[in-house]
N, C-alpha and C positions, 0 to 999 in steps of 0.2 A: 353827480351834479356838475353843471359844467360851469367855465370861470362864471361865462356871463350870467348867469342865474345867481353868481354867489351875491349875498349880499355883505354888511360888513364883518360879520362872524362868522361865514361862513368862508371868507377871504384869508382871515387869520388866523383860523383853524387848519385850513389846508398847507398856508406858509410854514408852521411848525411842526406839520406832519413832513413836510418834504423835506425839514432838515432833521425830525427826528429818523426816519427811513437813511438819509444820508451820513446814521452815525453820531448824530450832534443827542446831548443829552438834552430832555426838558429841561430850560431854567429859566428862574426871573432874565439870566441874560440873554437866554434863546430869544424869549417875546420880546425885547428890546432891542436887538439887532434887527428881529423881524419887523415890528411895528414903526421902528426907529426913534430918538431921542425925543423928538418933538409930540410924540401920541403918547399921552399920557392917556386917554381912555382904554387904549387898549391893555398897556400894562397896569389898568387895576381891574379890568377885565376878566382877561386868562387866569390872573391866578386865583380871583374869586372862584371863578368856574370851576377851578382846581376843590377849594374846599367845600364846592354846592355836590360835589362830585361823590361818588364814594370812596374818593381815596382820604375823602377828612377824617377819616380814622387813623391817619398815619401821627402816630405823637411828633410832635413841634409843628404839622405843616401849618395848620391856624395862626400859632403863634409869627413864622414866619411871613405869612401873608398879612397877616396882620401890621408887620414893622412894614411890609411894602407899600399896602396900600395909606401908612400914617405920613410915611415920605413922600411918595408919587402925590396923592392929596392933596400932603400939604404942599410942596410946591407949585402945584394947582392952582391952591388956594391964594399962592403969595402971587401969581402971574407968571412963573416961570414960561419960559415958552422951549425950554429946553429941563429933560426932566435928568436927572444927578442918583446916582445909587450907589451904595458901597459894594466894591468889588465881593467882599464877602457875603453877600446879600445876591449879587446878578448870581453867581456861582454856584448856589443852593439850588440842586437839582433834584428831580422829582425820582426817586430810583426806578432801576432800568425796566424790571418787573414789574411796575405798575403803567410805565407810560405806555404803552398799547392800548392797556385795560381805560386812558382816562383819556385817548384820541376813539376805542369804543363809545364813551360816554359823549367826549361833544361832537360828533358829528352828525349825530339824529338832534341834539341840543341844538347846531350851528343850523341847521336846515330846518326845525321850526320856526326858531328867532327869524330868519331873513326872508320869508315867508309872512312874518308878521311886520317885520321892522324896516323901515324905510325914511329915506330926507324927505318930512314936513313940518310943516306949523317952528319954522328955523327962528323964530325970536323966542320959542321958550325952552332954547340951549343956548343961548348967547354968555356974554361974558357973567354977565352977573348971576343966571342961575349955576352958571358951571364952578362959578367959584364958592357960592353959596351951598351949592351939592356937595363942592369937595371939601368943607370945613363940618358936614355933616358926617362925609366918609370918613375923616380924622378919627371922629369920634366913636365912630362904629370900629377901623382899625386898631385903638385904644384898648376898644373893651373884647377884642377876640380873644385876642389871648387867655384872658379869664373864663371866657362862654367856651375855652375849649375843655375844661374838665366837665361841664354839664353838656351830656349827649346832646345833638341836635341843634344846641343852640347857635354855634360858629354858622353850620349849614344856612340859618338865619339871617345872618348878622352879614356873611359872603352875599345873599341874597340881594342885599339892600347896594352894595358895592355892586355888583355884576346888574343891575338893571339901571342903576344910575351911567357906571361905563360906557355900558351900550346903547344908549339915548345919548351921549356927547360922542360917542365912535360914529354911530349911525346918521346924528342929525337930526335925531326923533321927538320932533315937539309933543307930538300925545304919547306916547313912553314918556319923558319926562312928567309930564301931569301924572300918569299913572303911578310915577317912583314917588310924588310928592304924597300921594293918597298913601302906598306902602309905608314911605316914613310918620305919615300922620296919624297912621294903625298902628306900628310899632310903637312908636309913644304912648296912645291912648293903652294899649295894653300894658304897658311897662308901669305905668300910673296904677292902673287896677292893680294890677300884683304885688305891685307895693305900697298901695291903701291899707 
């Protein structure tokens, strides 16, 4: 796929393959030198896409993604316009064995989404749905860690983070509408099951 066709996952995809090829390991800090301080969509992103992936079977990485996306969110959620991590947190790396196997997975990932995903309908990513999305993320980062001992669920729960991400990465006012429908399904189902 060449740059110009890339769209915006398909942009930050190929940036963390060029410095995973260069040596550099996957990490929360890899995607945030690559996306830089100020894009917090992207790093709650990638590492979603991490545990939509099959490598969320790796014990702790839910849990990890998890404390990322309660931080990235919530300072999101408070305005930051510069996003903050703890070095022990940027550091946590995806081991070396798997990261080929999880740039296999997103780049048929990355070349569907930008095919689909595109800047329109720009008032319904604006400030207020972006901070109101990421106090929902909060919530969803909260409870990963817990949805990681029940199979499948985290996969879930990343799900709702990586398409909200990438409607504030992309600019994507109908993505947005459509995350609001997914969060409105996830509730109504979490209600029935626990009726």
């Amino acid at each position: 796929m060449e740059a110009a066709q890339e769209g915006a996952l398909g942009k930050l995809v190929r940036k963390v393959e060029e410095r995973l090829d260069a040596g550099e390991a996957v990490s929360i800090g890899t995607i945030q030198r690559v996306a830089g301080q100020r894009a917090a969509g992207p790093m709650l992103l990638l590492p979603a896409l991490i545990v939509v992936s099959p490598l969320s079977i790796i014990p702790g990485l839910p849990a990890m993604v998890g404390i990322n996306t309660i931080l990235v969110a919530g300072q999101l959620a408070l305005g930051r316009e510069q996003v903050w991590l703890p070095k022990w947190l940027t550091e946590r790396c995806v081991p070396a064995k798997y990261a080929k196997k999880l740039m296999t997975f997103l780049r048929p990932v990355s070349r569907a989404a930008d095919h689909v995903v595109k800047p329109r309908a720009h008032a319904l990513t604006g400030a207020a749905m972006r901070r109101a999305g990421a106090v929902i993320c909060v919530l969803v980062g909260c409870i990963m860690p817990v949805l990681e001992v029940i199979p499948f669920t985290s996969t879930w729960a990343a799900s709702i983070v990586a398409v909200y991400a990438l409607a504030i990465t992309a600019r994507d006012g109908w993505l947005a509408l459509a995350w609001m429908g997914l969060v409105s399904g996830a509730i109504a189902l979490a209600c029935m099951l626990l009726a």
